[in-house]
MIVO-775595 format. One line per field, with one value per residue (C-alpha): x, y, z; residue number from 1. Coordinates in steps of 0.001 Angstrom, whole numbers, padded with zeros to 6 digits, always signed. Example, Ala and Ser with C-alpha at 12.3 -4.5 7.8 and 13.67 -1.06 7.14 Angstrom:
REM MIVO-775595
xx <- c(+012300_+013670)
yy <- c(-004500_-001060)
zz <- c(+007800_+007140)
num <- c(1_2)
//
This chain:
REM MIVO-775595
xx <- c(-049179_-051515_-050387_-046990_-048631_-050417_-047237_-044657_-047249_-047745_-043774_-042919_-044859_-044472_-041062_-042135_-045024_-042292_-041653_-045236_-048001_-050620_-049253_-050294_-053875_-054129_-052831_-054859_-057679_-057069_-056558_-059920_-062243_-060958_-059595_-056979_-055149_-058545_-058899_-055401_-055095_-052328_-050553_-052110_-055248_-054439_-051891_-052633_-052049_-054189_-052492_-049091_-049738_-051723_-049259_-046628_-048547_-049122_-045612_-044678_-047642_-045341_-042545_-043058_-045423_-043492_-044373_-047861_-051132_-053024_-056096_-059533_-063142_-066403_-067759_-064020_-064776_-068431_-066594_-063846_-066840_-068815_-065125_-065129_-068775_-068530_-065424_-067795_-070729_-068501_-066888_-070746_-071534_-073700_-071290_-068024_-065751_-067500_-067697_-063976_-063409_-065760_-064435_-061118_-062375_-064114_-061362_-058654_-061153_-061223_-057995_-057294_-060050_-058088_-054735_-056733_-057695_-054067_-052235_-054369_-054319_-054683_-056752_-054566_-053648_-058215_-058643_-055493_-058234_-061410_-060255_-058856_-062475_-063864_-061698_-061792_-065301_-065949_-063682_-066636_-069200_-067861_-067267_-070821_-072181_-071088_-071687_-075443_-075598_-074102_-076287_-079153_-079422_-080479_-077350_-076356_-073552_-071384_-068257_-065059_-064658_-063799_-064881_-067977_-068718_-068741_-072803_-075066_-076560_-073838_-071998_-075033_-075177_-071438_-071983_-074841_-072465_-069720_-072156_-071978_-068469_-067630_-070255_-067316_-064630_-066028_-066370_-063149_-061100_-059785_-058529_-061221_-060288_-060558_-063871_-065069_-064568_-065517_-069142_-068593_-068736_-071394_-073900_-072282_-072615_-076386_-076591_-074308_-076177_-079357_-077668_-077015_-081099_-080858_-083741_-081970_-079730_-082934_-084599_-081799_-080405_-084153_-083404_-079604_-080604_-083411_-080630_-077402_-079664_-081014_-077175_-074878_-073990_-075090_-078745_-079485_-077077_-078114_-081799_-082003_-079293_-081826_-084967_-084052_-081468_-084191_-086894_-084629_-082740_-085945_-087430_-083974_-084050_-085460_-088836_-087491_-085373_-088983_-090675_-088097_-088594_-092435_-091799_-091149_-094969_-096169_-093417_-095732_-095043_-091612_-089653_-086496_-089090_-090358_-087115_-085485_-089229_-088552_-084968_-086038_-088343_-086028_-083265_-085955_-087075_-083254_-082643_-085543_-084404_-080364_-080831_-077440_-075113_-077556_-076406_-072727_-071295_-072760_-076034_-078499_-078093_-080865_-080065_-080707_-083462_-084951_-083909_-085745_-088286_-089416_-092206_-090826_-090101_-093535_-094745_-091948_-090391_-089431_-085685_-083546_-082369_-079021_-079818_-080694_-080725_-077467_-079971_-081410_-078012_-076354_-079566_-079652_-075731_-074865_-078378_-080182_-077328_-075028_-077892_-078149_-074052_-074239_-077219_-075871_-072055_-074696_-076407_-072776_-071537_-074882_-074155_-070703_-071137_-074004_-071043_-068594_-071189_-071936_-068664_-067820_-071006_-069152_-065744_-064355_-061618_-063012_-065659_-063879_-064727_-068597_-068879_-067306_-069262_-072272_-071647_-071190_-073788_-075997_-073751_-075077_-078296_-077995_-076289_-079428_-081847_-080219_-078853_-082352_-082188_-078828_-075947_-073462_-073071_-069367_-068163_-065184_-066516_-068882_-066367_-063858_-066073_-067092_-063627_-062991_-065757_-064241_-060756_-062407_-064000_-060583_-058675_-061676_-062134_-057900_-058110_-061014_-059388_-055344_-054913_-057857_-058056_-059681_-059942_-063724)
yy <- c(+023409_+026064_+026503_+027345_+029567_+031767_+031889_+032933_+035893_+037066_+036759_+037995_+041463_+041699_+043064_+045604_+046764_+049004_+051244_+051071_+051069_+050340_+047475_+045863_+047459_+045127_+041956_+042124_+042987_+039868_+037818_+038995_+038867_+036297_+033880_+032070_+030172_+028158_+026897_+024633_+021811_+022543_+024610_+027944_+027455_+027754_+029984_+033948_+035689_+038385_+039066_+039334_+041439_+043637_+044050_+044906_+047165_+049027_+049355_+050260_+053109_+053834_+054111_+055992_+058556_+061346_+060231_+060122_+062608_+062328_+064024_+064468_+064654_+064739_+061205_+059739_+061203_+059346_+056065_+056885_+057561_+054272_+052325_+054177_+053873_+049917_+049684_+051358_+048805_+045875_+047028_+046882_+043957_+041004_+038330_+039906_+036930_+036694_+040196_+040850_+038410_+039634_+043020_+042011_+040934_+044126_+046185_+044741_+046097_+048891_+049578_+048444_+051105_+053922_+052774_+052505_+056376_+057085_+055016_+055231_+058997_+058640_+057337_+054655_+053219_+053552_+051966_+049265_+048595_+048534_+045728_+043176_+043455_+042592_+040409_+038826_+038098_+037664_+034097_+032847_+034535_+034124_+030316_+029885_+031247_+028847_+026081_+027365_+027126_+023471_+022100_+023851_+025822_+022860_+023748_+026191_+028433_+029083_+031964_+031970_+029119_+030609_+034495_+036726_+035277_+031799_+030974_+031044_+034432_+035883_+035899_+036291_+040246_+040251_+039513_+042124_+044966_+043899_+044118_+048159_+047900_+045916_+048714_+050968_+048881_+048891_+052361_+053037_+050368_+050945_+047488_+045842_+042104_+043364_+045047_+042017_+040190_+042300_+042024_+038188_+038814_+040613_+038323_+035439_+037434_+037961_+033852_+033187_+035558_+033449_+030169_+030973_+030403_+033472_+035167_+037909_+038532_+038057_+041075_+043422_+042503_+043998_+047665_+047511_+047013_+049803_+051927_+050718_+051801_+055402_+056101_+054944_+056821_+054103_+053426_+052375_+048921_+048305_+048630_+046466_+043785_+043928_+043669_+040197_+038805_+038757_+037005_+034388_+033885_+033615_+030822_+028563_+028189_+025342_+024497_+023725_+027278_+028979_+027224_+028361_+031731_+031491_+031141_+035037_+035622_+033546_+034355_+032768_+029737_+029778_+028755_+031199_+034515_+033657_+033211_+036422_+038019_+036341_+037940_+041399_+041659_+040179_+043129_+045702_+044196_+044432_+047779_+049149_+047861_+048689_+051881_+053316_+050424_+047434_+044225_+043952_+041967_+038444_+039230_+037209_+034049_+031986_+033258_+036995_+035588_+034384_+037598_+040301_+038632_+035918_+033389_+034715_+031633_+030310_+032421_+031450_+028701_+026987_+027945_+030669_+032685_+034843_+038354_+038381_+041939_+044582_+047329_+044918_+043831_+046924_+048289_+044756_+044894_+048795_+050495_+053288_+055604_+052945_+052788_+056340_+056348_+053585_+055091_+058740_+056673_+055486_+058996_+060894_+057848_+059251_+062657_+062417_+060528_+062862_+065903_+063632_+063323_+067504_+068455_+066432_+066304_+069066_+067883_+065006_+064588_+063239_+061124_+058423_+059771_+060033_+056936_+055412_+057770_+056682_+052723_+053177_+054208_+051409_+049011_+051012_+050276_+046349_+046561_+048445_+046444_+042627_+043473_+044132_+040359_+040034_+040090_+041515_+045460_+045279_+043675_+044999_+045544_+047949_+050336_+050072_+051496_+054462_+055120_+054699_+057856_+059969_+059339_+060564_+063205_+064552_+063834_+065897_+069170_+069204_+069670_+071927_+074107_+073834_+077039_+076681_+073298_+072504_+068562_+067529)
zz <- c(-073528_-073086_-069354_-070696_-073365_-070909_-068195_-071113_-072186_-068914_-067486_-070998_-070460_-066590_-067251_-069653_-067020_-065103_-068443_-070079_-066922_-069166_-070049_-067055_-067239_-070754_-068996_-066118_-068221_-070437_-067642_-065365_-068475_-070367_-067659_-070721_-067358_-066614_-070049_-069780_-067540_-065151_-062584_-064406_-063706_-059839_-060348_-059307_-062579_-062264_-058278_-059565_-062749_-060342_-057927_-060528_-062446_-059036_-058167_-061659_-061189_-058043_-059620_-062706_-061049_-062631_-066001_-065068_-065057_-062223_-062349_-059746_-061336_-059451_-061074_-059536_-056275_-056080_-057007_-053911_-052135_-053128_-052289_-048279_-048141_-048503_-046390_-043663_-044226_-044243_-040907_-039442_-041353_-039838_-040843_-040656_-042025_-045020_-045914_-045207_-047991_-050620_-049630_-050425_-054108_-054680_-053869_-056000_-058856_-057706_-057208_-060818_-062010_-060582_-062139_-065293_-064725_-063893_-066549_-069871_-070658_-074861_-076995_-078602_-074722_-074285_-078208_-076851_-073995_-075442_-077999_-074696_-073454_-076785_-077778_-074140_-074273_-078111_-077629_-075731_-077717_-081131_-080337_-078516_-081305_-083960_-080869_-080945_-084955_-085098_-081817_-082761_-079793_-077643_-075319_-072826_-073739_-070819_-070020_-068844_-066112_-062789_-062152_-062366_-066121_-066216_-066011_-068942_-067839_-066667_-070035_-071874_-069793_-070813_-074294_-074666_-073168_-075536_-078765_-078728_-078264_-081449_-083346_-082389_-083376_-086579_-087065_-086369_-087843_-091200_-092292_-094465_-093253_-089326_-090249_-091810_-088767_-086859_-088984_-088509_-084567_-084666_-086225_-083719_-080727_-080890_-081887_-078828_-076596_-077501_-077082_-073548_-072721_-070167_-069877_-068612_-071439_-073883_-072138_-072359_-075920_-077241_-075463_-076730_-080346_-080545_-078400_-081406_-083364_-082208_-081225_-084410_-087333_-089719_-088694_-092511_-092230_-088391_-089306_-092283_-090543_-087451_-089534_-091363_-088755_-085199_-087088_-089122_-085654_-083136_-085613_-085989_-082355_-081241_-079329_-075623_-076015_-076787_-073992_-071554_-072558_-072403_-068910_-068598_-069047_-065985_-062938_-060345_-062167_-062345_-059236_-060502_-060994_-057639_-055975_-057275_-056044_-052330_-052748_-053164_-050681_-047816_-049363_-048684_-045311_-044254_-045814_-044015_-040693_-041536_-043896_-043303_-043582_-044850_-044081_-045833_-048482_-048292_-046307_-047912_-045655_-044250_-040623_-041734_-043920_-040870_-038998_-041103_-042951_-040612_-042787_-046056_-047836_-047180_-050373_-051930_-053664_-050252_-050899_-049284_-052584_-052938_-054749_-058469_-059338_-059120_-057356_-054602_-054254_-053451_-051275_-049199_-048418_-048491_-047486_-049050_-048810_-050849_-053445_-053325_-054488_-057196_-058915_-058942_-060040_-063174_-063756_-063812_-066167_-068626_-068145_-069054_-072244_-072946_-072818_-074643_-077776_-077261_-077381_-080603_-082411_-085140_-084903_-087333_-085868_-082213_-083945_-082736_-079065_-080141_-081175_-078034_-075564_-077611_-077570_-073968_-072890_-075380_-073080_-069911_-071004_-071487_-068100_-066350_-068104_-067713_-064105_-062816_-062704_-062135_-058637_-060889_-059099_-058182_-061699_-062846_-066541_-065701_-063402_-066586_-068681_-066438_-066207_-070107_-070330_-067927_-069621_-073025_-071486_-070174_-073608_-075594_-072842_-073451_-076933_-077116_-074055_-074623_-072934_-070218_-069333_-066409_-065603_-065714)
num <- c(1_2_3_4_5_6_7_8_9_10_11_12_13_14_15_16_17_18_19_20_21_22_23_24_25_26_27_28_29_30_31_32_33_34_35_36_37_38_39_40_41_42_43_44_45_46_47_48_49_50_51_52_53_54_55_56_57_58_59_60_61_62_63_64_65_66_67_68_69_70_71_72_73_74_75_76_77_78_79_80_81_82_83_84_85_86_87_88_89_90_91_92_93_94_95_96_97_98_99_100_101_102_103_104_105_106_107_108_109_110_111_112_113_114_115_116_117_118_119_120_121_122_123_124_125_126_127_128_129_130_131_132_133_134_135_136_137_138_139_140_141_142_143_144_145_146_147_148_149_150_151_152_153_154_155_156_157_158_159_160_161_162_163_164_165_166_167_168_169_170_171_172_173_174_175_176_177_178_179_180_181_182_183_184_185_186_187_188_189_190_191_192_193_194_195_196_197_198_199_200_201_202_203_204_205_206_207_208_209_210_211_212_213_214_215_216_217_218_219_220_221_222_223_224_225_226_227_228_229_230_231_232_233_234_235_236_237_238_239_240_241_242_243_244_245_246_247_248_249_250_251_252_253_254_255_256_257_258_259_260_261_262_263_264_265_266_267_268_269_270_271_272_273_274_275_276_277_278_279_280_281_282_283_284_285_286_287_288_289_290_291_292_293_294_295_296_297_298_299_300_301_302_303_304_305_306_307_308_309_310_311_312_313_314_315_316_317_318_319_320_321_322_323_324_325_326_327_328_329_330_331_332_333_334_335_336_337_338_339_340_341_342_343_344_345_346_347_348_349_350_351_352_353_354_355_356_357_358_359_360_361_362_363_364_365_366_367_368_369_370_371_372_373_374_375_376_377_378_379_380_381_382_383_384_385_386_387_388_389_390_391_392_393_394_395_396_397_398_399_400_401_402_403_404_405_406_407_408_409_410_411_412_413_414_415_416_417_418_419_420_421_422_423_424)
//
């Protein structure tokens, strides 16, 4: 039943794709961050959704490219850049099949991303696509949330099965990032009973977010809520919701979820802390002896382990580790000069929401644009913090919100310079 659920949603839209792009931007959103095909039992959940809405949603781009503004900004040209730059590393990659593949995976997002920048030109089509994330994402968080309350928190919450979410501390990251988002929701919804739930989801997420044990997601929810807080209008309601909800929550949790996190204050102890430790030095090792190009996608293997940091696993945990951390990731695969690229991608990303919030701070009327500029860059923060320990750098959350900035950026410089308007 749900199989034919999902199919007559998507075949239902797919047709209206060719005269509303953005349409397919929403469905393929839905589809990549909520996965609904994998939760049935049938032929959906090996059918390619997300491939065909893609494709049509690119020819419909095609097609109606009269109807649509195409536009060039600096921050856009660093992502085309970061796109050729790991086209280049993959083409001197040390394991060639393998990185072809993941290379494959990567670009399809970021393909998608630059449709999104083409296709979603207003802020009702950006508002449309801010709530699929959410709402994407707050399915698993609102329901591991109430999971967490009735098991106690003696279970793992888990994502989306299938995709870049479905572990514990994968959707715990996701989760955190969403949190700002549904702050902005709120602030900009004017139906009480939507606002109310929206309140609801907030006081699940954070539950949910614990109930996923991830250590990861712990650290970076802390620097999101002192961040909320610094960057929202209503600091009175966060602070006082904040001040009785952390303490009430850490103590209904139950002992083996506090002994698990106890294990963040001895790392030598803890075969995972280690591991991600043996990971990062092998990345450097490589990057050192590859700066330019690094090793390409899916270079931390036990033969390159072996290659570049000969004896490393005998301080280790015994174990030849994949990368836990987006910046080692990038630096071990793409080099210093790909690193270089993604962290200037993350300062423009700041810089712009930084202008979005200047240029509206004394208008009422782009509040809206504020707001989302602000919560953005709260989820930037959860994203810097809890990827630290996280292979998550080519996830196509974090590229849909850059491009969700520079979008706003372009709608707020057009209405404060009709006559001028330069794109950003």
């Amino acid at each position: 039943m749900r199989d034919l659920l999902v199919a007559a949603i998507v075949f239902g839209i797919l047709p209206m794709i060719f005269k509303y792009p953005h349409y397919g931007v929403l469905l393929w959103s839905w589809i990549g961050y909520m996965n609904p095909h994998m939760l049935g039992w049938g032929f959906a959940a090996n059918f390619p959704f997300a491939l065909v809405v893609g494709a049509v949603t690119i020819a419909a781009s095609i097609i109606s490219r009269k109807k649509l503004r195409f536009f060039w900004t600096p921050t856009m040209g660093w992502l085309f850049l970061f796109s050729v730059w790991m086209l280049i590393t993959t083409f001197f990659s040390l394991q060639s099949e393998a990185s072809w593949v993941q290379f494959e995976k990567v670009i399809k997002i970021q393909l998608i991303i630059y449709i999104t920048l083409w296709v979603m030109h207003d802020r009702e089509k950006i508002h449309s696509l801010v709530w699929v994330i959410v709402l994407s994402f707050a399915y698993y968080g609102i329901k591991g949330g109430i999971f967490t309350l009735l098991s106690g928190g003696g279970s793992h919450v888990l994502g989306p099965p299938g995709g870049f979410w479905q572990g514990n501390t994968e959707i715990g990251l996701a989760l955190v990032m969403i949190l700002p988002l549904v702050w902005y929701l709120y602030l900009n919804t004017a139906k009480l009973w939507i606002r109310n739930g929206l309140l609801i989801s907030m006081f699940l997420l954070p539950i949910a977010v614990l109930g996923t044990q991830s250590r990861c997601a712990i650290l970076a929810i802390f620097p999101i809520s002192l961040f909320l807080w610094m960057k929202s209008r209503k600091k009175l309601v966060l602070f006082i919701t904040m001040l009785l909800f952390i303490p009430i929550l850490l103590a209904f949790m139950p002992q083996t979820w506090h002994d698990r996190m106890d294990t963040m204050k001895d790392h030598e102890a803890d075969a995972s802390a280690m591991g991600r430790i043996q990971a990062w030095s092998f990345a450097y090792d490589m990057a050192l002896e590859r700066p330019l190009v690094g090793g390409g996608f899916e270079a931390f293997t036990a033969e390159n382990y072996e290659r570049f940091s000969p004896g490393l696993v005998e301080y280790g945990t015994g174990i030849y580790h994949d990368v836990h951390s987006i910046y080692f990731e990038v630096l071990g695969e793409h080099g210093f000069v790909g690193l270089a690229i993604y962290l200037i991608l993350g300062f423009s990303a700041w810089r712009i929401a930084n202008k979005i919030i200047k240029l509206c701070k004394s208008s009422d009327q782009n509040k809206w644009a504020s707001d989302l500029a602000s919560m953005i860059q709260v989820s930037f923060i959860g994203y810097a913090v809890g990827g630290a320990f996280l292979g998550l750098a080519y996830v196509d959350l974090i590229y849909h919100l850059l491009a969700i900035l520079i979008l706003v950026l372009r709608i707020v410089e057009s209405e404060n310079k009709p006559k001028y308007y330069k794109a950003p």
